[in-house]
C-alpha positions as CSV (number, residue, x, y, z in Angstrom):
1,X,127.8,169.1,115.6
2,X,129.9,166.0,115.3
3,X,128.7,162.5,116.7
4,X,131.5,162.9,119.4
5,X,130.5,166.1,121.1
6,X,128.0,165.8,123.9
7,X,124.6,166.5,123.6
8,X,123.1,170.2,125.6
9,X,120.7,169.9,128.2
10,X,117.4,170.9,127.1
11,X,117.9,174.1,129.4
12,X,121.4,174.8,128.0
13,X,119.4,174.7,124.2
14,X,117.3,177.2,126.0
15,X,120.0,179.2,126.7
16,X,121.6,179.1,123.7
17,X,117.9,180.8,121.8
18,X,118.2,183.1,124.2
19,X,121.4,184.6,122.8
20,X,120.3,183.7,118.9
21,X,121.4,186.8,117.4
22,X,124.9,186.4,119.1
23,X,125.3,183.0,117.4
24,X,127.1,182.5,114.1
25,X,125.4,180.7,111.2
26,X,127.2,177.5,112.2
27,X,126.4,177.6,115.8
28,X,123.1,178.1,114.6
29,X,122.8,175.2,112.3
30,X,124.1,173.3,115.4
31,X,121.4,174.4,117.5
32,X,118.5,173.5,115.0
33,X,119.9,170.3,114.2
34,X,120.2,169.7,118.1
35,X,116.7,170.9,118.5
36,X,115.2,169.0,115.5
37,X,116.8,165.9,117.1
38,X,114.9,166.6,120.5
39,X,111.4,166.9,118.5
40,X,112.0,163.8,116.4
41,X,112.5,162.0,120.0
42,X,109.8,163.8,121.9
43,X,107.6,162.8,118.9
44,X,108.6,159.4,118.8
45,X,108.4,159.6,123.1
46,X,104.8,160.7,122.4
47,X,103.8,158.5,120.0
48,X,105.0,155.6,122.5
49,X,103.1,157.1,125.3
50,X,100.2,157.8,123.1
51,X,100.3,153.9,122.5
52,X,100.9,152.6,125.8
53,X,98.1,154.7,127.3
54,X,95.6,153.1,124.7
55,X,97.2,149.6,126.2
56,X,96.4,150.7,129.0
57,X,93.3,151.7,129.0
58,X,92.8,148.5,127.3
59,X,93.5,146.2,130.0
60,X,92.0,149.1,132.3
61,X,88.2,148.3,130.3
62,X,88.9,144.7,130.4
63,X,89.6,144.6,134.4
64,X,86.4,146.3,135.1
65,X,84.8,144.2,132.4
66,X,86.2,141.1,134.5
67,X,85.9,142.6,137.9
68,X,82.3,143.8,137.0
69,X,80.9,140.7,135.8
70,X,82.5,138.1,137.6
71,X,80.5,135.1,138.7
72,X,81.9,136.3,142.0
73,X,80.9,139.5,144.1
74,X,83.4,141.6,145.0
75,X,83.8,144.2,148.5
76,X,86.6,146.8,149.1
77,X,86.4,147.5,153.0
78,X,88.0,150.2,154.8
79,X,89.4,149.8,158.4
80,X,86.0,149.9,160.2
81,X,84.7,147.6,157.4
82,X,82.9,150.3,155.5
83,X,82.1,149.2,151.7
84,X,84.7,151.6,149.4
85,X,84.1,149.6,146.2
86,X,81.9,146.7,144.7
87,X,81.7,145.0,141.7
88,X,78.3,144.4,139.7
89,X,77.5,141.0,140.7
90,X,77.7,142.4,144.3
91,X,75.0,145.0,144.1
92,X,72.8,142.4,141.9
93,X,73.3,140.1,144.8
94,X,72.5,142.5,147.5
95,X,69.8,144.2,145.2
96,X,70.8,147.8,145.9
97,X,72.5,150.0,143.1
98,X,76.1,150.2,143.6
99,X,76.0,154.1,144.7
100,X,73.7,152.9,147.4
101,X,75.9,150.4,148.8
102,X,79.3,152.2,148.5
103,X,79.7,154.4,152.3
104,X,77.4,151.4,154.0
105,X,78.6,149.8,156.6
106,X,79.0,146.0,155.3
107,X,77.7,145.1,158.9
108,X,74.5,146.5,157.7
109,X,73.4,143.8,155.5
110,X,74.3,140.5,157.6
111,X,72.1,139.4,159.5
112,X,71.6,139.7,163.5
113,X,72.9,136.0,164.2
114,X,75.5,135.9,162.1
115,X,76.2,139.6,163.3
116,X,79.1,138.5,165.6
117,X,80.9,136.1,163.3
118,X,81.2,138.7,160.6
119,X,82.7,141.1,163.1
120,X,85.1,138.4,164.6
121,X,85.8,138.3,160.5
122,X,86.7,141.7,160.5
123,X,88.6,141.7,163.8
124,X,90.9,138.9,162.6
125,X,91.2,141.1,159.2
126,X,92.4,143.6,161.0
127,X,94.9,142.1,163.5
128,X,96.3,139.1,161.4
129,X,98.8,138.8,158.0
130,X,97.5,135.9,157.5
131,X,97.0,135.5,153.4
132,X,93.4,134.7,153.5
133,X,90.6,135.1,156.5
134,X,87.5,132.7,155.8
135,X,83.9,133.5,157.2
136,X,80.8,132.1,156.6
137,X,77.5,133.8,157.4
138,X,73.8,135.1,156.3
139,X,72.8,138.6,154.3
140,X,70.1,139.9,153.8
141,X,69.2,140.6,150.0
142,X,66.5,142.7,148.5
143,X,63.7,140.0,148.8
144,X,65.7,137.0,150.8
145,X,68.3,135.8,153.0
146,X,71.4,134.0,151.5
147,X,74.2,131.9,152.6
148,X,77.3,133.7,151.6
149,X,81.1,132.6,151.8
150,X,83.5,135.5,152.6
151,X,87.0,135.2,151.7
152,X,89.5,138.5,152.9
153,X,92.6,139.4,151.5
154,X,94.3,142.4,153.3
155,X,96.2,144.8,151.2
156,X,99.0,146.6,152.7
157,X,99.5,150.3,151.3
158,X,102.2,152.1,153.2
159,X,100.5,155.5,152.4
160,X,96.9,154.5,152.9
161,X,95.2,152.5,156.0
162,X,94.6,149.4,155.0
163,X,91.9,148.1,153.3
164,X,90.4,144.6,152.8
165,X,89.7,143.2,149.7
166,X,86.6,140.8,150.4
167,X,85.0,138.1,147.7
168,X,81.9,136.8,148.1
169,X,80.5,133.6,146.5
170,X,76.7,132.7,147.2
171,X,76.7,129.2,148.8
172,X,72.9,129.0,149.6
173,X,72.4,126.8,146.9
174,X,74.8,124.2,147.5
175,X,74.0,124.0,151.4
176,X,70.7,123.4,150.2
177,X,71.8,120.4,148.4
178,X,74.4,119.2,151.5
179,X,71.3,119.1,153.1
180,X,69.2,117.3,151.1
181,X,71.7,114.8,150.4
182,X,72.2,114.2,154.5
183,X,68.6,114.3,154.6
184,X,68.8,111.3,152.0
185,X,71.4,109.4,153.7
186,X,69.8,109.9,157.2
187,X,67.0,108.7,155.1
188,X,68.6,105.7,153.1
189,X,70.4,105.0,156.9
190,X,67.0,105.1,158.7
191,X,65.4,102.7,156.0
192,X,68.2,100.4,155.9
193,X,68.1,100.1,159.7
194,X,64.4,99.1,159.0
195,X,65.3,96.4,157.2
196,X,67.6,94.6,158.8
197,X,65.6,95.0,162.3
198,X,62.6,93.2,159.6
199,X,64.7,91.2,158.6
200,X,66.3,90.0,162.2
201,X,62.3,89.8,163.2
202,X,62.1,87.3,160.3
203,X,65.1,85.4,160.8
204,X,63.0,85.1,165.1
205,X,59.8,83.8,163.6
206,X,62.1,81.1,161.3
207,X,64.1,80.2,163.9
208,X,61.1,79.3,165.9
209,X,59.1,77.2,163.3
210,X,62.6,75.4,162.7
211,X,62.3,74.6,166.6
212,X,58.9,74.3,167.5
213,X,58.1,72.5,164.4
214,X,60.8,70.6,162.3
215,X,63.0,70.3,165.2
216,X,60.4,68.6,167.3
217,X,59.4,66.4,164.2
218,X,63.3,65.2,163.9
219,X,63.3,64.5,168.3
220,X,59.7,62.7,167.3
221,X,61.6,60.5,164.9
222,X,64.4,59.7,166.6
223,X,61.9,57.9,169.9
224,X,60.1,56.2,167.0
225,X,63.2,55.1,165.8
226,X,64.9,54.6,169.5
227,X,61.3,52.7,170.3
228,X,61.4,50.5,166.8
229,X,65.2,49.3,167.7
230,X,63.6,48.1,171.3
231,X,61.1,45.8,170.4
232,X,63.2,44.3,166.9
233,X,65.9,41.8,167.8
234,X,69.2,42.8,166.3
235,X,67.8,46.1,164.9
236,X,70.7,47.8,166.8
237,X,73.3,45.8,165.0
238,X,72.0,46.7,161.6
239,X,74.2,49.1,159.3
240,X,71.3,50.5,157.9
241,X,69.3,51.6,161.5
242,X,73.0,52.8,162.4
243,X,73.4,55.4,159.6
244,X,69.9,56.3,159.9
245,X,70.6,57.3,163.4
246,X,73.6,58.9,162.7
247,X,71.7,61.0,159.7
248,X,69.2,62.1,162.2
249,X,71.7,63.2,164.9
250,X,73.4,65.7,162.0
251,X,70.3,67.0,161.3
252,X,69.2,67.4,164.6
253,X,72.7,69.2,165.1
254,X,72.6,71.1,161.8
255,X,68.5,72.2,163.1
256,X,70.2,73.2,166.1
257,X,73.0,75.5,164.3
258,X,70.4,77.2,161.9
259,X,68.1,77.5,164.4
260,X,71.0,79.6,167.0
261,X,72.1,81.5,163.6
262,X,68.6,82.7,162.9
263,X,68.2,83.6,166.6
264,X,71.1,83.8,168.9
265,X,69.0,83.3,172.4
266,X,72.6,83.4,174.0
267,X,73.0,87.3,173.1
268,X,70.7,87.5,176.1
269,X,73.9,86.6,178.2
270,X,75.8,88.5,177.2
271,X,77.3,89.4,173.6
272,X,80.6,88.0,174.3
273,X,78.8,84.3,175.3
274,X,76.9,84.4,172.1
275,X,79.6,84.4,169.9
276,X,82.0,82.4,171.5
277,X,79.2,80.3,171.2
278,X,78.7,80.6,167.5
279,X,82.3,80.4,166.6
280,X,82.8,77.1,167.8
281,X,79.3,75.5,166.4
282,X,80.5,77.0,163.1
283,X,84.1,75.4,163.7
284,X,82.6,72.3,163.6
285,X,80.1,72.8,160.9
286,X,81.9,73.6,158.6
287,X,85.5,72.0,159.7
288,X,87.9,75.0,160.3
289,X,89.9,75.5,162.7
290,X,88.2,78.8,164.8
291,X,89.7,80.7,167.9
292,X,87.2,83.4,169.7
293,X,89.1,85.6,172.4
294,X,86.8,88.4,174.4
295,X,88.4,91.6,176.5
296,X,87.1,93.9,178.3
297,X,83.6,92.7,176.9
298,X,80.9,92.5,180.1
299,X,77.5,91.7,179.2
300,X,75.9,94.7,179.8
301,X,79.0,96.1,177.3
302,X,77.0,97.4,174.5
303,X,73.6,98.5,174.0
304,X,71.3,95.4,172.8
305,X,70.6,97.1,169.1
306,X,74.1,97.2,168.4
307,X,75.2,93.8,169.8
308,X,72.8,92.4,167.8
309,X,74.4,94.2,164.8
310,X,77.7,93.3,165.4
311,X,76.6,89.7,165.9
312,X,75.1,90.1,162.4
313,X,78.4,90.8,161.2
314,X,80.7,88.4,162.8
315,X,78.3,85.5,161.4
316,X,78.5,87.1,157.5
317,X,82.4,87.8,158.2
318,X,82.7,83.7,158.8
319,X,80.1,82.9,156.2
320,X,82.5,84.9,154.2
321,X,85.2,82.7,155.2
322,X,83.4,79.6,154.7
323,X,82.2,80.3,150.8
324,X,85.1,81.8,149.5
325,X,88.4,82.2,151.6
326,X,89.2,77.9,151.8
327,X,91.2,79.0,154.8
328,X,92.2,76.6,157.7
329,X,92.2,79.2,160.1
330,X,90.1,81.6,161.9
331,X,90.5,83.9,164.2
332,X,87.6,86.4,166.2
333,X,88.7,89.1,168.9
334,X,86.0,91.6,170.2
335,X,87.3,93.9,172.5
336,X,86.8,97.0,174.8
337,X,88.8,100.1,173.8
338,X,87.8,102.7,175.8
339,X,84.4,103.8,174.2
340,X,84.3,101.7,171.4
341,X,83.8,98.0,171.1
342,X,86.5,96.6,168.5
343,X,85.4,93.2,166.7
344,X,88.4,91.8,164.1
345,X,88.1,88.4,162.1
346,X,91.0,87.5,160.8
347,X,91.8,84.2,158.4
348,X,94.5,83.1,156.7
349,X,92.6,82.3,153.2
350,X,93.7,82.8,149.7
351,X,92.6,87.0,150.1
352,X,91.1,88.8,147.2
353,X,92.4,92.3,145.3
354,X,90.4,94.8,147.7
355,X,91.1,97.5,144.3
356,X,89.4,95.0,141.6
357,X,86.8,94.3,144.3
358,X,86.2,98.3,145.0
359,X,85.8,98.2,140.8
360,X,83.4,95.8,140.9
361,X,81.3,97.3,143.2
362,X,81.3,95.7,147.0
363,X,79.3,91.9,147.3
364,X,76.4,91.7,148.9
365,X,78.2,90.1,152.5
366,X,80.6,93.0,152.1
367,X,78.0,95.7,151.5
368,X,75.8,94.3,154.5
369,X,78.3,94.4,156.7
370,X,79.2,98.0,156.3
371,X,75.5,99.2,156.8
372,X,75.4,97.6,159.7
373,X,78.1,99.6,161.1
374,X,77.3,102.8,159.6
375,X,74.2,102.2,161.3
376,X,75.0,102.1,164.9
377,X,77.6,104.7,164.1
378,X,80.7,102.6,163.7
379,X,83.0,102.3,161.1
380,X,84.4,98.9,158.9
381,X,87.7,98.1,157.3
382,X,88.7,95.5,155.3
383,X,92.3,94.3,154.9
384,X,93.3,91.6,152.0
385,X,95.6,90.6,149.8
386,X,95.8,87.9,147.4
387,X,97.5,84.7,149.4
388,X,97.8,86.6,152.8
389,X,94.5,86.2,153.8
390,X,91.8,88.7,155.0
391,X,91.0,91.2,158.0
392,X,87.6,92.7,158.8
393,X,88.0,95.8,161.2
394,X,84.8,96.7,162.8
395,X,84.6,99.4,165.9
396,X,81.6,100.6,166.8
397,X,80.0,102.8,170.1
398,X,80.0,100.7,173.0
399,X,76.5,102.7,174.0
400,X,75.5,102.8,177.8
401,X,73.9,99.1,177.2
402,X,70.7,100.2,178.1
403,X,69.8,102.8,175.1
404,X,67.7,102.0,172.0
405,X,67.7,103.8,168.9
406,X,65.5,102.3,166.2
C-alpha cells in the first residue's frame, strides 16, 4: 500500500477479513500492514487516554482536596433551596455529617428571625442573573448560634434546573470584635465628653475666682489709686501715676477677656451673641483684624451642650490663629443649613502641609477640636495649604435647643 492511496475505513478493513481467503498474498500484506497501523495508533490513542485520565483524576483529588478543606463552607442548592452537595468545612460548621445534611432543606438550620431574609435570599436567587446575591443571617450549629455570610452564585445548566452554588464564611467572630470596638469608641466618646464637660466646669469655678477675687482686687486698686491722685497735688500730671493707670486698665481688660473665655455668660443669649462677642474682644487682644457674620442662628438654635461645644471650638480655632497662622485676617461664619448648624473660620495665615501634619499625628488644638464634634455628632474639616491660609469646617446637629445628652 503506497503512501498515496487512501487509508480504509475501519469497517471497510472489516470487510476486507471477511473475504481473507479471496485475497491474494499482496492484498493481504496490504491489509496487515493497514491493520498493524490502526493498533500502533489505537495503542498510542490508549496510552494518551490512559495518561490524561490519571491527569485527570489528578486535578479531580486535588478539587475535592481544595473544595473539602477550604477555610470556607461550601452549599450546592437545588431550586427550592434543598442542600445537593457540601464541602467538609460545612458539615464541621453545622456539626452534622455530611450524609445528614445532603436532602435537608438549608431553611432548616437558620434560625426563626433570620428565617425571612434567608428566603428573600433564595427568592432573589431564583429570579435575578445577577453575578452574586449577598445575605447575611444566623444558623444554628450543633451546640451554638453563628453569624454566617452567604454569598450565591447561580449556575445555569440548560439540561438541568438550576442550582445555586452558595459559600458560607463564619462572621461571628469578627462582629464580635465590630462590636467591641464601637463599644470602645462609644466608650472612649462617652469619657471624652466627660472631660471636657470637667473641664468646662473648671474653666466656671476659674473664671469666677478671676472675678470675684483678682478682678475685684485690680477695681480695689484702681479707687486707691483714683483716691491717692485726689488728695496729692499734681499726682495726675505725673508720668509715672499715668502708666500705672494705664497698666491697671489692661489688666483689668485682659481679667475681663480671660474671665469671658473661661466662662462665656453671653452664651446665655444666645450662641450667636456670644461669639460675636468673643471675636471682637479677641480682635483687639491680640490685634487682628476679625469679622463674625451669623445666619439663620436664633438663640434657641442649638441645644445648650452643643453650643457650648461649638463655642469651645471657635475659641481654639482663633487661638490657633493667634499662636501659629501670623495672619492679618480673620473671618467666623456660623450659620443655619437646614438641620445642621455650620461654623467656618477662615484666615489668611501662612497655612501648614495638612499631609506632614496627618504624619505627625494631629496637635493637641487640632485633636480637641475634632472630639468635640464627634461628640455632639458633627463632623470637622480642615482646609490648608502652605501661604493660602487655613479653613476649619465644622457642622454639627442643630438639636431641638432644649435636649441634653451628657
Amino acid at each position: 500500500m503506497s503512501a498515496d492511496t487512501p487509508r480504509r475505513s475501519p469497517n471497510a478493513l472489516m470487510e476486507e477479513l471477511k473475504r481473507l481467503r479471496e485475497l491474494s498474498a499482496h492484498e493481504r500484506q496490504s491489509l496487515l500492514h493497514e491493520i498493524s497501523t490502526y493498533q500502533e495508533e489505537l495503542l498510542a490513542q490508549n496510552e494518551a487516554l490512559s495518561h490524561a485520565q490519571t491527569t485527570l483524576e489528578e486535578v479531580r483529588d486535588r478539587f475535592i482536596e481544595l473544595y473539602d478543606f477550604s477555610p470556607t463552607g461550601y452549599f450546592t442548592l437545588d431550586h427550592n433551596g434543598v442542600v445537593r452537595e457540601c464541602n467538609l468545612t460545612a458539615s464541621s460548621l453545622l456539626g452534622k455529617p455530611r450524609h445528614a445534611i445532603q436532602g435537608l432543606p438549608f431553611l432548616a438550620f437558620v434560625e426563626s428571625d433570620d428565617r425571612g431574609a434567608y428566603m428573600d435570599f433564595l427568592r432573589k436567587s431564583r429570579l435575578t442573573d445577577q453575578a452574586e446575591i449577598d445575605a447575611e443571617l444566623t444558623i444554628r450549629c450543633s451546640q451554638e448560634s453563628r453569624r454566617v455570610q452567604l454569598c450565591c452564585r447561580v449556575r445555569h445548566d440548560p439540561n438541568r434546573m438550576r442550582e445555586f452554588f452558595v459559600s458560607l464564611v463564619d462572621v461571628t467572630e469578627r462582629r464580635r470584635l465590630e462590636r467591641e470596638h464601637e463599644q470602645i469608641a462609644r466608650d472612649r466618646a462617652a469619657l471624652a465628653s466627660r472631660l471636657l464637660s470637667i473641664q468646662d466646669e473648671e474653666r466656671q469655678r476659674i473664671a469666677r475666682n478671676l472675678h470675684d477675687d483678682i478682678g475685684q482686687q485690680v477695681t480695689a486698686l484702681r479707687l486707691r489709686l483714683d483716691t491717692l491722685v485726689s488728695t496729692v497735688p499734681d499726682a495726675t500730671s505725673s508720668p509715672a501715676v499715668e502708666r500705672i493707670l494705664e497698666m491697671l486698665q489692661q489688666l483689668d481688660r485682659a481679667l475681663h477677656f480671660v474671665a469671658s473665655e473661661l466662662h462665656p455668660a453671653a452664651l446665655d443669649l444666645g450662641i450667636a451673641v456670644a461669639m460675636e462677642q468673643f471675636v471682637r474682644e479677641w480682635s483687639a487682644n491680640f490685634g487682628v483684624n476679625a469679622e463674625f457674620h451669623a445666619a439663620g442662628i436664633e438663640r434657641d438654635t442649638l441645644a445648650p451642650h452643643i453650643a457650648t461645644h461649638v463655642f469651645r471650638i471657635a475659641q481654639e480655632a482663633l487661638h490657633n490663629v493667634a499662636k501659629h497662622a501670623t495672619a492679618r485676617q480673620v473671618t467666623v461664619l456660623l450659620e443655619r443649613r437646614h438641620d445642621d448648624v455650620v461654623l467656618v473660620v477662615e484666615d489668611n495665615g501662612r497655612g501648614f502641609d495638612l499631609e506632614s501634619a496627618r504624619n505627625r499625628g494631629e496637635g493637641l488644638g487640632l485633636l480637641s477640636m475634632r472630639e468635640r464634634a464627634q461628640i455632639v455628632g458633627g463632623s470637622f474639616e480642615v482646609d490648608s495649604r502652605p501661604g493660602n491660609g487655613t479653613s476649619i469646617f465644622v457642622h454639627v446637629p442643630a438639636g431641638d435647643g432644649t435636649t441634653h445628652v451628657p
